[in-house]
C-alpha positions as CSV (number, residue, x, y, z in Angstrom):
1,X,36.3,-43.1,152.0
2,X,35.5,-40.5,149.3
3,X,32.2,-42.8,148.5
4,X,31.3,-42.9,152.3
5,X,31.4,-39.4,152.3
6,X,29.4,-38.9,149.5
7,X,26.7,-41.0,150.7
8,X,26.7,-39.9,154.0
9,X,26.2,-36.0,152.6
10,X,23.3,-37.5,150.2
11,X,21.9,-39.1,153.4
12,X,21.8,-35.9,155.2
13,X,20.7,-33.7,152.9
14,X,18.1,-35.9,152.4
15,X,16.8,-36.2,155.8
16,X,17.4,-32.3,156.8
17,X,15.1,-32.1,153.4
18,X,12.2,-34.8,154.3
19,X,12.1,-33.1,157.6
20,X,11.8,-29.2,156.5
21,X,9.0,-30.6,154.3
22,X,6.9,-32.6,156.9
23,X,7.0,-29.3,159.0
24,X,5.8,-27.3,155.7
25,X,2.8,-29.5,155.6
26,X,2.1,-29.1,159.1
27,X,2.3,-25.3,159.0
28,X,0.4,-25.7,156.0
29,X,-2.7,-27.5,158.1
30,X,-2.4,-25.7,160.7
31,X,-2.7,-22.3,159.1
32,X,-5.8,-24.1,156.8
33,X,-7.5,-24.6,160.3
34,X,-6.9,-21.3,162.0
35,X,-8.5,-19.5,159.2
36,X,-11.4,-19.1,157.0
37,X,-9.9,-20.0,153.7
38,X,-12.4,-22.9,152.5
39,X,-9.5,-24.5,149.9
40,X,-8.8,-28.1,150.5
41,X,-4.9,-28.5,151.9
42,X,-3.7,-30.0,148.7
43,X,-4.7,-26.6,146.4
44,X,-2.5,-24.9,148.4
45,X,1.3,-24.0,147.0
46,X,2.7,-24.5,150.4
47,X,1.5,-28.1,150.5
48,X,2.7,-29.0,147.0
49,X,5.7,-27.2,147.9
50,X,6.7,-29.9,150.9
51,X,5.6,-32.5,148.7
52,X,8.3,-31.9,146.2
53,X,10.6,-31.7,149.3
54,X,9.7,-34.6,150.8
55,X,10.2,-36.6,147.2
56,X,13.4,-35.0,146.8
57,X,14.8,-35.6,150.3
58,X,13.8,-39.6,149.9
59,X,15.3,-39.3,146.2
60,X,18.6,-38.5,148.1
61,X,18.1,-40.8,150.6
62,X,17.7,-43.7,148.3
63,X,20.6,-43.3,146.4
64,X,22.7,-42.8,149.4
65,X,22.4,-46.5,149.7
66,X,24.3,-46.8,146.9
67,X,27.4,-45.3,147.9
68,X,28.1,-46.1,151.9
69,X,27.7,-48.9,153.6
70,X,24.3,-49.5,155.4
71,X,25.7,-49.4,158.6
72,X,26.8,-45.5,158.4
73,X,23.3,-44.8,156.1
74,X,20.6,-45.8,158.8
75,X,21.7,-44.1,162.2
76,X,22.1,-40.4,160.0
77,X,18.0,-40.6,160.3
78,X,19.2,-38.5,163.8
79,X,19.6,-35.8,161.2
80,X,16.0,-35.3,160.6
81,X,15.3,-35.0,164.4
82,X,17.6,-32.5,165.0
83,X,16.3,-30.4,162.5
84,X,12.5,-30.9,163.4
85,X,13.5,-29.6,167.1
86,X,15.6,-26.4,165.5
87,X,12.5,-26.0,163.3
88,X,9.3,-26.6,166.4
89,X,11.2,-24.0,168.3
90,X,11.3,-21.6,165.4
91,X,8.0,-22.0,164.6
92,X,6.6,-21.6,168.0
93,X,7.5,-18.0,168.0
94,X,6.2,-17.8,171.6
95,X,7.8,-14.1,173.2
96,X,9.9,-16.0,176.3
97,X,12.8,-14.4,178.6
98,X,15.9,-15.8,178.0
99,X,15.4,-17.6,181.3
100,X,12.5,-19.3,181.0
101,X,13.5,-20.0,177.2
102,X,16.7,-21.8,178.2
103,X,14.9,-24.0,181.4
104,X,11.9,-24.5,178.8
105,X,14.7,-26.1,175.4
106,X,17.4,-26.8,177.6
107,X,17.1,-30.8,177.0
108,X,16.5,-29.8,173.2
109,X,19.9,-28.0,173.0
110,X,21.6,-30.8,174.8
111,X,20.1,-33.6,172.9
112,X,20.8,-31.5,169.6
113,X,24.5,-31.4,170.5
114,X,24.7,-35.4,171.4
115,X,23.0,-36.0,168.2
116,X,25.5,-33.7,166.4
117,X,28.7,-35.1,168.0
118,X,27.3,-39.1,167.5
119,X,27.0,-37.4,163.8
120,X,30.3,-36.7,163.6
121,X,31.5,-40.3,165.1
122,X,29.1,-42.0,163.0
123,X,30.6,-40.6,159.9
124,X,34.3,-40.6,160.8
125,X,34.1,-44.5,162.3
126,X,32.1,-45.7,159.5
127,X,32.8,-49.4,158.1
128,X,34.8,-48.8,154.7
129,X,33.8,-52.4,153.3
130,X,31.3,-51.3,150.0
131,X,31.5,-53.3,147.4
132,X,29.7,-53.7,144.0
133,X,26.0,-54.8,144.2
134,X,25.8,-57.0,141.5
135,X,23.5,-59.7,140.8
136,X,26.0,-62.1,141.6
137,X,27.4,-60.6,144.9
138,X,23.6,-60.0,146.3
139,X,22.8,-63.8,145.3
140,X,26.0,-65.0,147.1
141,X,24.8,-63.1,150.1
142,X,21.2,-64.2,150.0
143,X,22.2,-67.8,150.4
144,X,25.2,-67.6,152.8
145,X,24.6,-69.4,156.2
146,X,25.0,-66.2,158.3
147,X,22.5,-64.7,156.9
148,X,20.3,-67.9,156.7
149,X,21.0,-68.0,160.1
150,X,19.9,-64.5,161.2
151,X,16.7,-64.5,158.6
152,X,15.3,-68.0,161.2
153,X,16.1,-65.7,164.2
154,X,13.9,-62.9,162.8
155,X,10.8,-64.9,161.4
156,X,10.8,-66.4,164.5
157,X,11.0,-63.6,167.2
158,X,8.7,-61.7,164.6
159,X,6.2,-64.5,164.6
160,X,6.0,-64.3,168.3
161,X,5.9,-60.5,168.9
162,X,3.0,-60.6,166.1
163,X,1.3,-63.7,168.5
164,X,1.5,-62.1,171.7
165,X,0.5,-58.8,170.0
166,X,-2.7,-60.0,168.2
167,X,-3.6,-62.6,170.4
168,X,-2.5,-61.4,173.8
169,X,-3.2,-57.9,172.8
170,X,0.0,-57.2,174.3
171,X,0.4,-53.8,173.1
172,X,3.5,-52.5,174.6
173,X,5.2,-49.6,172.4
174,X,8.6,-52.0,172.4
175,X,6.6,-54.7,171.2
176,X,4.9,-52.9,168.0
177,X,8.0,-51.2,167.4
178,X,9.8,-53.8,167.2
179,X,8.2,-55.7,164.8
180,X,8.7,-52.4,163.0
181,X,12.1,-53.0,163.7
182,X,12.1,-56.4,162.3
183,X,10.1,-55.0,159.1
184,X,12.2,-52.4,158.8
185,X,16.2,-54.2,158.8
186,X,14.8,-56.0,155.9
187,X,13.6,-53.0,153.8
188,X,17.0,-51.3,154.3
189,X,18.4,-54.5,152.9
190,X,16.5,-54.4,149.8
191,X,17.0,-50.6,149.4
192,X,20.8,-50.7,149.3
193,X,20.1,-54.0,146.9
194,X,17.6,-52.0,144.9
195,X,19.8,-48.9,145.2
196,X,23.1,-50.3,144.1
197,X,21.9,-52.0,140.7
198,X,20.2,-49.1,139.6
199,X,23.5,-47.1,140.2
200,X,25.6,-49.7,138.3
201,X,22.9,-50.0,135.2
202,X,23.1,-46.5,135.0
203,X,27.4,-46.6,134.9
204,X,26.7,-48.8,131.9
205,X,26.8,-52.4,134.2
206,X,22.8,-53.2,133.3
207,X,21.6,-55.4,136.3
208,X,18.0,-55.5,135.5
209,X,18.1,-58.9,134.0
210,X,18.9,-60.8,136.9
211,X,15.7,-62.1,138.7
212,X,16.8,-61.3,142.3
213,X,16.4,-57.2,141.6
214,X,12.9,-57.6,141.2
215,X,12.6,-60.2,144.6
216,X,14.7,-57.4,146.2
217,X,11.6,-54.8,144.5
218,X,9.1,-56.7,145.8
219,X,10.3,-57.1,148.9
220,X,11.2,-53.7,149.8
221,X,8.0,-52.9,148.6
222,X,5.9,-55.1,151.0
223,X,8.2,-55.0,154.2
224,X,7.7,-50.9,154.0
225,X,3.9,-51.1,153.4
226,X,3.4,-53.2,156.1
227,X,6.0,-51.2,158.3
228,X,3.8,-48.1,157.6
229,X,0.7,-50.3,158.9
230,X,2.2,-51.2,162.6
231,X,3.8,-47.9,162.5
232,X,0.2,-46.1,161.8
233,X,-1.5,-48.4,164.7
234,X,1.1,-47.3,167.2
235,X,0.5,-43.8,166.6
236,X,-2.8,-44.5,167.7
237,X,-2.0,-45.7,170.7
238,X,1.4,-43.7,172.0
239,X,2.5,-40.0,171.6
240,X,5.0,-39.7,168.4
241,X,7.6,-38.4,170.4
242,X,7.9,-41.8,172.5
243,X,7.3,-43.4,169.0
244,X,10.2,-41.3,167.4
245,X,12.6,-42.2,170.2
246,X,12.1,-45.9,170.6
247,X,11.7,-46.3,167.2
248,X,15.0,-44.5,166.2
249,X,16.7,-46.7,168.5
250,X,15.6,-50.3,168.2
251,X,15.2,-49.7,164.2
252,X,18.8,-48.1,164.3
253,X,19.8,-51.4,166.5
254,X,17.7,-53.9,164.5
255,X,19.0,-52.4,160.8
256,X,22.7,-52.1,161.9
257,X,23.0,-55.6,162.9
258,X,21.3,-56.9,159.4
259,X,24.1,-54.9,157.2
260,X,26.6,-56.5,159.2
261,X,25.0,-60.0,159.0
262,X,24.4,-59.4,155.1
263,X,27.0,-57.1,153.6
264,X,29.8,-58.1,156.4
265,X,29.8,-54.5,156.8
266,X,32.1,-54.9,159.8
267,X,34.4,-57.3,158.3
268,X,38.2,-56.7,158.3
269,X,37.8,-53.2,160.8
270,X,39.5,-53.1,163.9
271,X,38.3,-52.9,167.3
272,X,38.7,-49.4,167.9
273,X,37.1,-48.4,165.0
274,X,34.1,-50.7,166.2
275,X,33.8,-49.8,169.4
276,X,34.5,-45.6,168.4
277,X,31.3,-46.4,165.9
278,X,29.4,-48.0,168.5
279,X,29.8,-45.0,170.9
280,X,28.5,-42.9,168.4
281,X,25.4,-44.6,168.3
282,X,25.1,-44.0,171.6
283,X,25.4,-40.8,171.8
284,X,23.6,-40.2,169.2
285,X,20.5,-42.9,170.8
286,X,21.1,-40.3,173.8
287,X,20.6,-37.1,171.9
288,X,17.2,-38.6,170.4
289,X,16.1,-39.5,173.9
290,X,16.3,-36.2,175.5
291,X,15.0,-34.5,172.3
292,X,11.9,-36.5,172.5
293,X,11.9,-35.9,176.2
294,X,11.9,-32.0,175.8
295,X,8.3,-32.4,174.1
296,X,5.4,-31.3,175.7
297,X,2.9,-33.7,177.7
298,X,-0.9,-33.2,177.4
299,X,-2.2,-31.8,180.7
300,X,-4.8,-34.2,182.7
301,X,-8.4,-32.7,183.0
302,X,-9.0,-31.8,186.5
303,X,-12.9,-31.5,186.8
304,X,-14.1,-28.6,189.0
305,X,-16.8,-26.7,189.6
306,X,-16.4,-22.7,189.4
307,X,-18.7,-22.0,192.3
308,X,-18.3,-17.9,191.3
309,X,-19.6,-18.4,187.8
310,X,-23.0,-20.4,189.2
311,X,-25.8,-17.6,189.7
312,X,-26.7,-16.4,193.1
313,X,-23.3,-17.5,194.4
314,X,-21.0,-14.4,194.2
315,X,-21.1,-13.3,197.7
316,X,-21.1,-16.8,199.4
317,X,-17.6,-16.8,199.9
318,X,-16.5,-13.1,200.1
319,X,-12.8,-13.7,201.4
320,X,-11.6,-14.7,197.8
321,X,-11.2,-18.4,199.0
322,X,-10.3,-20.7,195.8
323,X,-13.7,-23.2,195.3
324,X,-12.2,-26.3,193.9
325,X,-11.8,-29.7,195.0
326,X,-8.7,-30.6,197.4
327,X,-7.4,-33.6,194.9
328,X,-5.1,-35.1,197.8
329,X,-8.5,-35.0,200.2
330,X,-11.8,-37.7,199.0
331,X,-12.9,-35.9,196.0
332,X,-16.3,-33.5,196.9
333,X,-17.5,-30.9,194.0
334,X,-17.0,-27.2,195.2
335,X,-15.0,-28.3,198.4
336,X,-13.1,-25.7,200.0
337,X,-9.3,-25.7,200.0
338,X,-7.7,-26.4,203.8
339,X,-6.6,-23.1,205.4
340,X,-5.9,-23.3,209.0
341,X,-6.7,-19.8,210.1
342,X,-10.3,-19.9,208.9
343,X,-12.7,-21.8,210.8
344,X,-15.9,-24.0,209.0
345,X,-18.0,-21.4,207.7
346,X,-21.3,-23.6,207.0
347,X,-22.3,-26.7,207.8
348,X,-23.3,-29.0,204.7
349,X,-26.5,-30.3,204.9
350,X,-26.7,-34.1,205.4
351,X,-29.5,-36.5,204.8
352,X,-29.9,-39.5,207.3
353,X,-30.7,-42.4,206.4
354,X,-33.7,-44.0,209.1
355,X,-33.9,-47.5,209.0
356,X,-37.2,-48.5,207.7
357,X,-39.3,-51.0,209.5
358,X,-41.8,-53.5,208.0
359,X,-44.8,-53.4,209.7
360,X,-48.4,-51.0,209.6
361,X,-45.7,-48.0,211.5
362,X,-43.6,-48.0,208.4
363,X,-46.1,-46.6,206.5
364,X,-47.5,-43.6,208.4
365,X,-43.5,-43.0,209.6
366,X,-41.5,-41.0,207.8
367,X,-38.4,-42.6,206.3
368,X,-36.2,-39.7,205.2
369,X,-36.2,-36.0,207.1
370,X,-33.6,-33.2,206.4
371,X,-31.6,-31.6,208.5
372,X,-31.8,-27.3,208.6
373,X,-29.0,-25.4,206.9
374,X,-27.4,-24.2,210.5
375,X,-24.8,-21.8,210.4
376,X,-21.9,-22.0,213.3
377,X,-21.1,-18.0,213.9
């Protein structure tokens, strides 16, 4: 329990850490483009300063893998979103009633507290099965049949969500995130691998002479490059809050299910415990949801035509009637909006059509004649 706890500390201090240092940058750009300072972003302090944050909140989360179990590690990324919505909301600094301000963060708060109390779960229902990552152990692992078992499932179901997605161009956001998914169980695998030798070489147990650290390097390596790749091309396509929300939950899904398949992370708990950790989860998946939900949607372009900005127009309507289109009407440029108590003002102008006849009439006839602007009083 006392290593649980210190890994699960490590993981959220590392998280609370990554996050306070994405938003730095941010403010950092942001503040870059609002002003006339010509310095590139990285010869700035407060850029350099989030870097070193964001290096020393992964440092902690790295070597929290070495401590708890990788069930109880993964789902504590919730951390890191409940701090980015405390820190949007402080950085806003918009001037709001307190009305409006609790109707406009009202899912924030909520999905805050979910996350919070799923925390708490997560850490109190946590497997207690950790034991040494040795060379040996991690070998034994590798090879079991459950394992086996599970890696067949998931090179095939990721061979056919990377088929359908580049040869069907079947784009859904579950299907790209899931292969982050995929990706993703197995770099958590190879972290805590990675993680747990280095700890014991350092406690005087040297484990960097047995060959399956460096497959666990490599792999870890590769799995998170090409993680980042899909994870880039779906932020192309989707907006990062829907992103961070399915994301968080099918990776949390996906990399729960590899500890227990690989470490037996699960093995010898009872059923409450399970089923108390697995409500956490929940929760906490709920929280995430209506954090993300809270975040604000790009408004569609309506295209209209300001009819009192158009010279020689002013006085037309002199009743202040709005000049816009009725959307719910067939769209017309500079139609007026339905008001019963006002009668048609003018009559558009129309242009008939006459249908032309082939023959020596159709050329002396006149095909096309306009209509006079009449005005009804």
């Amino acid at each position: 329990m006392g290593e649980n706890l210190i890994g699960a500390l490590l993981a959220i201090f590392g998280h609370l850490v990554v996050s306070i240092a994405l938003n730095l940058q941010k403010y950092c750009h942001i503040r870059l483009a609002g002003s006339k300072d010509p310095r590139a972003y990285f010869k700035t302090k407060t850029w350099w300063l989030g870097l070193f944050l964001m290096l020393l909140g992964e440092l902690g989360v790295f070597a929290s893998y070495a401590f708890a179990p990788l069930s109880l590690i993964v789902p504590l990324s919730v951390v890191s979103m409940i701090a980015s919505a405390i820190i949007g909301i402080i950085f806003i600094k918009e001037k709001w009633k307190p009305k409006d301000f609790l109707r406009r963060y009202v899912l924030s708060f909520v999905g805050c507290g979910l996350a919070i109390v799923g925390t708490y779960l997560l850490v109190t229902f946590a497997p207690n099965s950790h034991e040494k990552m040795t060379g040996e152990n991690i070998t034994r692992h590798l090879v079991s049949w459950p394992f086996l078992l599970y890696m067949l499932v998931e090179i095939v179901l990721f061979c056919l969500l990377l088929y359908f997605y580049k040869e069907k161009n079947a784009n859904s956001v579950v299907v790209i995130l899931l292969l982050v998914a995929l990706l993703g169980s197995m770099t958590v695998v190879t972290v805590k691998a990675v993680a747990g030798m280095l700890m014991l070489s350092i406690q005087g147990t040297l484990q960097l002479h047995y060959p399956i650290f460096y497959v666990m390097l490599v792999c870890m390596v590769a799995t998170a490059v090409y993680q980042a790749a899909f994870l880039s091309q779906a932020s192309q396509m989707y907006d990062s809050s829907l992103i961070a929300s399915v994301g968080y939950i099918l990776s949390t899904t996906v990399a729960i299910t590899a500890g227990a398949v690989f470490y037996l992370d699960f093995l010898g708990e009872d059923a409450l415990h399970i089923c108390m950790f697995a409500l956490g989860c929940l929760i906490a998946f709920l929280g995430v949801f209506l954090i993300t939900r809270n975040r604000k949607k790009s408004i569609p372009f309506e295209p209209y035509i300001s009819m009192d900005a158009m010279p020689g127009m002013q006085n037309m309507h002199d009743k202040g009637m709005t000049v816009q289109p009725d959307l719910k009407a067939s769209f017309s440029y500079g139609a007026l909006e339905n008001n019963d108590n006002i009668s048609e003002i003018y009559a558009p102008a129309t242009l008939p059509i006459m249908q032309e006849e082939h023959g020596s009439r159709s050329a002396s006839g006149v095909p096309y004649r306009v209509l006079e602007h009449t005005k009804k009083e």
